[in-house]
N, C-alpha and C positions, 0 to 999 in steps of 0.2 A: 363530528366531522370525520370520514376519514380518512384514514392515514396516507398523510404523502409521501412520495418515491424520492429520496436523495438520488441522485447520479452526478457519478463522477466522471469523466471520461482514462480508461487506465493504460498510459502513457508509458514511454520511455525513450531516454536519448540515444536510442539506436536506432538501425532497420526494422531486423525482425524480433519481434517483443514476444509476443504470445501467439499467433499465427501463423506458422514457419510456413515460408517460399513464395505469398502474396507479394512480394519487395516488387516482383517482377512483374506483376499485373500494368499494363499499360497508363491505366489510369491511378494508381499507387502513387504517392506523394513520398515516400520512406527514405530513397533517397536523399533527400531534401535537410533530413535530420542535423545538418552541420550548421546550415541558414541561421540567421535569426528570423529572416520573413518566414522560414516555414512556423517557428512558436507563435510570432505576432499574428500572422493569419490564424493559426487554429485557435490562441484565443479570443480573438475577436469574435468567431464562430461559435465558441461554446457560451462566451457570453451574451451575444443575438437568440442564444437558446436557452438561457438561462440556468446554465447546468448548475448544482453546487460550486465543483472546481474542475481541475485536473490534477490525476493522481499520480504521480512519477515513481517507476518502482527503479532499480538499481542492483546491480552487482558488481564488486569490485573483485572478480577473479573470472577466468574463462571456463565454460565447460569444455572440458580434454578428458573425461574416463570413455565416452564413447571411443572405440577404434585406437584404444590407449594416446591419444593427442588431440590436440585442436583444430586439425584440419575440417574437418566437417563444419565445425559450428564458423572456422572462418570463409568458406567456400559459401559457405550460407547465410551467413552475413546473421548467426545466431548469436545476438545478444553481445556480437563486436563486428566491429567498432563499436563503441560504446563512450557516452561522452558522461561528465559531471550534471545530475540533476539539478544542483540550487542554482546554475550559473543561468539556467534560463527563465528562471521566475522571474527577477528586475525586470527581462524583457517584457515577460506577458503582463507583468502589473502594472508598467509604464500604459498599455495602450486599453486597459479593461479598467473601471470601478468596481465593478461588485465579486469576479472572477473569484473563487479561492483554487489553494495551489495547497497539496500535501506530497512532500517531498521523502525518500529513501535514505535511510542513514545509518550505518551500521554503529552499534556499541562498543563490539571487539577490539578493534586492531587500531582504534585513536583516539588520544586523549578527549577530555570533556570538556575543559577549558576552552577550547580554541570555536570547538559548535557551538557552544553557549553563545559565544558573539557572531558566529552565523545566522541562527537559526533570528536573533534578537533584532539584527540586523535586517533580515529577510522581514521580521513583524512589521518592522517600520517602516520600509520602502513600502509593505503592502498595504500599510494602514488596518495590520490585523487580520488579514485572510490569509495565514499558513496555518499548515497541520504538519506536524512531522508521523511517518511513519517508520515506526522503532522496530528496529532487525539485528538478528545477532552474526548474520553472516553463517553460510553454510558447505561454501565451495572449497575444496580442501585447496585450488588454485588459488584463494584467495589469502589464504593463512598462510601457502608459501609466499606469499607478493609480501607477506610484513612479518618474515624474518621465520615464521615458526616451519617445524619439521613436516606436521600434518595440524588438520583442522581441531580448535581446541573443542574438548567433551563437551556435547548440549546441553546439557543441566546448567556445566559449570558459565557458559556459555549466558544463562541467563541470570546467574550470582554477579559475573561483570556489570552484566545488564542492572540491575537492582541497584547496587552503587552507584554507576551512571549516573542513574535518573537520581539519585540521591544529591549526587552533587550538582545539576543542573537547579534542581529545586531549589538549592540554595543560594545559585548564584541569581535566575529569575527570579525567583520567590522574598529571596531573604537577606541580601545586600544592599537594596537600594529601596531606602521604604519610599512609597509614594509621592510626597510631596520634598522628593530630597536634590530635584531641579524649582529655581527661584528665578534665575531667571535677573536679578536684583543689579539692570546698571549702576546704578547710582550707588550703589555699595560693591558692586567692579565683583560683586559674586554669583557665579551660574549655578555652583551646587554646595550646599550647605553639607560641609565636611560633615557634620554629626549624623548626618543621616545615610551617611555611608558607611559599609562594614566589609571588612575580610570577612570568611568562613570559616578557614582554620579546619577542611576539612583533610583528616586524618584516615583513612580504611585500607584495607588489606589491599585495595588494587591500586588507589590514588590517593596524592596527597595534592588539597588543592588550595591555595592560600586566600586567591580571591583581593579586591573585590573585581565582582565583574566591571567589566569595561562600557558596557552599556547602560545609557538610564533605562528608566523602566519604558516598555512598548505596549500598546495598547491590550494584549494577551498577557504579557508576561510570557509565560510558559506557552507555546503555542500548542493547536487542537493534536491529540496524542492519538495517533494511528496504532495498530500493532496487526500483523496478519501470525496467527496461532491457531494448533488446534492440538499439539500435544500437554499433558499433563503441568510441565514445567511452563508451558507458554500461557494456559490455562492458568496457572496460579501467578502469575505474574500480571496477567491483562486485568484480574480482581484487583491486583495494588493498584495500578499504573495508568491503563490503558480507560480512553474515550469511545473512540471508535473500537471495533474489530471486524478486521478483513476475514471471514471464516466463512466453511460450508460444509456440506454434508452428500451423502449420495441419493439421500431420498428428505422428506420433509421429516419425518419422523428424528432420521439422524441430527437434521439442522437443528429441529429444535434441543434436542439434547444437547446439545452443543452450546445452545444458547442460555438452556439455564444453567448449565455447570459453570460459565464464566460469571451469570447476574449471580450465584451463591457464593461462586469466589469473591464478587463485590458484595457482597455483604458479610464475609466472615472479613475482610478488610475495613469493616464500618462504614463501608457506603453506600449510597441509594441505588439500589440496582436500577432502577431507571435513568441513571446518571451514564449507561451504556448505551450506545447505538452500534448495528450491526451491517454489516455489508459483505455482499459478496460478489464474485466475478461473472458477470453474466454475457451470455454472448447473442445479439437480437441481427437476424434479418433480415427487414423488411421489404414491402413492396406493395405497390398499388393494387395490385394483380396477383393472382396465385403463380401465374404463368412467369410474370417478373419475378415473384419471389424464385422459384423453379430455375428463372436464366441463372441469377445469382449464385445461387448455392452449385450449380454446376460448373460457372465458372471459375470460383475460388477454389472444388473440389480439384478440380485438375492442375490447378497451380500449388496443392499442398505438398506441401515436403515432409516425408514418411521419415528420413534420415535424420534433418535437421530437426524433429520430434524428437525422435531418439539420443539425440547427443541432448536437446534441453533436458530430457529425465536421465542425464547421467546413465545410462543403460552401459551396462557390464560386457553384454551380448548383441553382437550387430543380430537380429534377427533376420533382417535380409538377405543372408548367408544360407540360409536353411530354408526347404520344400515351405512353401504354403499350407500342405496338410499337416507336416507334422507335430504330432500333439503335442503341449507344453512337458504333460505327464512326462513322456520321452524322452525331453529334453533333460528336467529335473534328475531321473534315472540314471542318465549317462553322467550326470556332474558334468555337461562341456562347462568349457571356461566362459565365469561370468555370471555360472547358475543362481548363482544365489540371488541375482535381481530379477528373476522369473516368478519366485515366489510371493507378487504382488498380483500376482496373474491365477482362473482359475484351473488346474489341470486338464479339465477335460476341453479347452480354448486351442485351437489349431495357431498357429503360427500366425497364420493368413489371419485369423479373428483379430489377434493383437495387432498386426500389420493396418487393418484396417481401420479401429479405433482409432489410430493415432492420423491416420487421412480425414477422420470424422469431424464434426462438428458439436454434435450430441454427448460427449463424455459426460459431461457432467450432469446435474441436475437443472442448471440454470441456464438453460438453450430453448429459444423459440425462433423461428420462422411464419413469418405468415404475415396477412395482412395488418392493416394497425387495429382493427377488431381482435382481431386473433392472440394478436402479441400484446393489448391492452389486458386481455382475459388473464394472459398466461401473467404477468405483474402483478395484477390483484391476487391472484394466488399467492405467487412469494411473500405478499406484501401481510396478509390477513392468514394462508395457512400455515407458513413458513417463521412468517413470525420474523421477517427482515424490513431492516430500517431502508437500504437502500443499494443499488449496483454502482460497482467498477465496470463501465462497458467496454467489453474487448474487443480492438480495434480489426476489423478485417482489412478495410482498404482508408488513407485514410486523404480525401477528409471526407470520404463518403458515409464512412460510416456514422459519424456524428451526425452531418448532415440529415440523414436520413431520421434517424432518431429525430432531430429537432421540427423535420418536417413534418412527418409521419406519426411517430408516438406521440409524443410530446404534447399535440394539440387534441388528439384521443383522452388521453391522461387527463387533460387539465378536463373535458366534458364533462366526466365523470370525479369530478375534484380531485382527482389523486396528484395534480403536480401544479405546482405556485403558477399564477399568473404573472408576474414580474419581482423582482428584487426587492428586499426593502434597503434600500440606499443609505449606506454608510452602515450597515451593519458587520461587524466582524466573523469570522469562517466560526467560530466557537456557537454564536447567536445565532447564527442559520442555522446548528444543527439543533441547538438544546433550546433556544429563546431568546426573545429581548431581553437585553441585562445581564445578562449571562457570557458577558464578557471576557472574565477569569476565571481560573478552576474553583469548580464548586468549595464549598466551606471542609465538605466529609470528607474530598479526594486527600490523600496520604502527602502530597506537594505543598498540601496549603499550611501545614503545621510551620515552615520555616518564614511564614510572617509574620512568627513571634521571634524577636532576634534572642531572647532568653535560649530560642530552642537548636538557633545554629550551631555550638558547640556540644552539643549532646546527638550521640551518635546513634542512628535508628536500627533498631533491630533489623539484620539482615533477610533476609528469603536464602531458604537452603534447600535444594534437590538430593535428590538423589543421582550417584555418581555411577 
C-alpha cells in the first residue's frame, strides 16, 4: 500500500499566524478568532474532510525586537491578540466525533501539576483525540511576562523540559493504575484507594507529591508533538517525542534530519518507527492554472513585508535601506542589528530579502497548481522526502481548508494516498501509529512509570551543553 498523507490543519487563536497581512482579505474569516462559531464551523469543515486534526500553535510573549517594541506586530495584528489554545477544543470536540486537536504548551515558565489535569481533562471531553505539542518557549517577551530578566539558555531550557515530561509520566502513567475506578454502589466505593499513589517526585526543578487528580483517560499521556531541529531538541524528541514538526531546505536536508532523530530513538531504546514526521507546508490550489495565477496574486499584494519581519524577530528594519544595497555592505558597516543579517547570503540585495519574505515559496514545502500538479508535488514529500504528514498553512481561512478538501483530498484518496473516511471511535494516538495503539508504546521512556516500584527512583536526567 502506499503511504498516506496525515494533515493537520496549522491553526492559531489569533489573526495573523503564519501569513502576515491576509487578515484583510475581504473574504478572510480571521477576524472572527474570538467566536466560538468561528471553531465550531472550522471543525465541522475539517471534519466533512476528514483531516487528522487541528494543530494549534501558541506564544505566550509578543514579538517587540523589530523597531525595538510592539508596535508593528500590534498594528498588524501579528500573533496579538492572541487568545489560550486548550480553551477551544471543548468547543470543537462538542460538535465533531473523530476530529483530533494538538494543542501548544510551553514547559518553562509553569508548573506540571496543574497541565497534567488539563491536558487529562482535555483526553476525556475528547474521548482520546488530543496531542500536545511540547515547546520550551523562546520569546525573550515571554520570560519577562513570568518574572525572569531575559530568556532562560536553550539547552538549559530543554533540562526543564526532560523533568517535565518526567513528572507528567508519573502522574499519567503511574498513579492511577487501570482498573483503580470500580465504580462499586453497593459498597458506596468509586475508587479503590489502593490503587492510587503519590509520586513523591523530588528533582532539581520540581517537587511534586501527586496523586493526580484525574482517573485514567483513554491516552493516558496524550499524542506527543515536539517542533525541533536543533541538537538539544534533536536529543530530546529520541526520548520523548511522537510526532516531529521538522523540515529542511531541500530533501537531502529533510532526510538528514530525519534519521538523526529515528538514531536518537534508538540510542533511547526505542523503535525508530515509533516516529512520525511532519512538516509545514503551504498548497494553493485551483481548478485552473489561471485561478491558480488570480490567487497567488491576490494574497501577493495583500502580504505584509513588515509584519514578516517583526515575526523573525529581525534586529534590522530593512525597509530603511535602498533595495540594491548589498547585504555584504551592510555586514561591513556593523549598522545596528547586523548581526541578524547573517542568516542571509552576502552577495543578496536588500530588495532579494525584502522580497522573500512577500514570497510564498521560502521553504521547501510550497506548491501551487492544479490538484494534478499539487497531488505529484505530495507524493514527492511523502516517498522522496520521506515525511509522514503536513501542517497546512492557512492563507485565507476557511478557504483554504476548503479548497484542500475539495480539490486535493479527492486526487489523493484516487491514487490511495489519503483515507477514505474515519475509523469511528478511534483515538488521535491510533490514527497515526494503528489499531490498538491506544497508549504509549511499551519502548517509549513514559511507559516505565507503570510499574509503581519505579516511581520513586529518579530517571537519569538529559544534559546539554550550556
Amino acid at each position: 500500500m502506499p503511504k498516506q498523507l496525515h494533515v493537520n490543519l496549522f491553526e492559531m487563536n489569533c489573526v495573523s499566524h503564519i501569513v502576515h497581512g491576509l487578515w484583510v482579505h475581504p473574504e478572510n474569516n480571521r477576524h472572527r478568532f474570538n467566536d466560538l462559531d468561528y471553531w465550531t464551523e472550522l471543525a465541522q469543515l475539517l471534519e466533512y474532510g476528514t483531516f487528522d486534526g487541528v494543530f494549534l500553535a501558541d506564544v505566550i510573549g509578543t514579538y517587540d525586537r523589530f523597531r525595538d517594541g510592539p508596535q508593528t506586530s500590534l498594528r498588524e495584528a501579528m500573533q496579538i491578540p492572541s487568545n489560550d489554545p486548550l480553551m477551544v477544543i471543548p468547543a470543537m470536540a462538542a460538535v465533531t466525533k473523530n476530529l483530533g486537536f494538538g494543542a501548544t504548551f510551553s514547559t518553562t515558565y509553569e508548573p506540571p501539576f496543574a497541565f497534567a489535569r488539563r491536558m487529562s481533562t482535555l483526553d476525556h471531553l475528547t474521548k482520546g483525540r488530543v496531542g500536545w505539542n511540547i515547546v520550551t518557549s523562546y520569546l525573550p517577551n515571554a520570560a519577562r511576562n513570568f518574572g525572569h530578566a531575559t530568556e532562560v539558555v536553550h539547552d538549559h531550557r530543554y533540562e526543564i523540559a526532560d523533568e517535565y515530561l518526567d513528572v507528567l509520566y508519573k502522574l499519567w502513567e503511574g498513579s492511577w493504575d487501570d482498573d483503580a475506578v470500580i465504580q462499586d454502589r453497593e459498597q458506596r466505593v468509586y475508587t479503590d484507594p489502593q490503587k492510587v499513589r503519590y509520586i513523591n517526585h523530588v528533582g532539581e526543578h520540581f517537587r511534586v507529591a501527586g496523586p493526580h487528580l484525574c482517573q485514567p483517560s483513554r491516552q493516558r499521556t496524550p499524542v506527543l508533538f515536539q517542533a525541533t531541529g536543533s541538537p538539544a531538541g534533536i536529543e530530546f524528541a529520541g526520548r520523548h517525542a511522537e510526532v516531529v514538526f521538522t523540515g529542511g531546505l531541500d530533501a537531502q536536508e529533510v532526510r538528514a534530519n530525519i534519521q538523526a532523530m529515528r538514531n536518537k530513538a534508538v540510542a533511547h531504546e526505542r523503535d525508530p518507527a515509533g516516529l512520525k514526521f511532519i512538516v509545514m507546508a503551504g498548497v494553493i490550489v485551483g481548478r485552473t492554472d489561471e485561478e491558480v495565477s488570480r490567487k497567488l496574486d491576490s494574497y501577493r499584494k495583500l502580504m505584509s513585508v513588515e509584519a514578516s519581519l517583526a515575526h523573525a524577530q529581525s534586529a534590522i528594519d530593512l525597509t530603511a535601506y535602498p533595495k540594491d544595497a548589498l547585504i555584504s555592505d551592510l555586514l561591513e558597516l556593523k549598522v545596528e542589528g547586523w548581526e541578524s543579517l547573517q542568516r542571509y547570503k552576502p552577495e543578496w540585495t536588500v530588495g532579494t530579502v525584502l522580497a522573500q519574505f512577500s514570497g510564498f515559496n521560502r521553504e521547501r514545502f510550497f506548491v501551487a497548481g492544479t490538484p494534478t500538479v499539487v497531488a505529484d508535488e505530495i507524493e514527492k514529500w511523502l516517498d522522496v522526502d520521506g515525511i509522514d504528514g503536513i501542517n497546512l498553512r492557512q492563507y485565507l481561512s476557511f478557504e483554504t481548508a476548503r479548497d484542500f478538501i475539495e480539490l486535493v483530498i479527492p486526487e489523493l484518496r484516487r491514487r490511495g494516498r489519503f483515507r477514505e473516511r474515519y475509523n469511528e471511535g478511534e483515538t488521535l494516538r491510533e490514527r497515526l501509529f494503528g489499531a490498538g495503539q491506544t497508549r504509549l508504546p511499551d519502548d517509549h521512556f513514559g511507559a516505565r512509570y507503570r510499574d509503581p516500584a519505579l516511581l520513586q527512583q529518579p530517571a537519569k536526567p538529559l544534559r546539554f551543553t550550556r
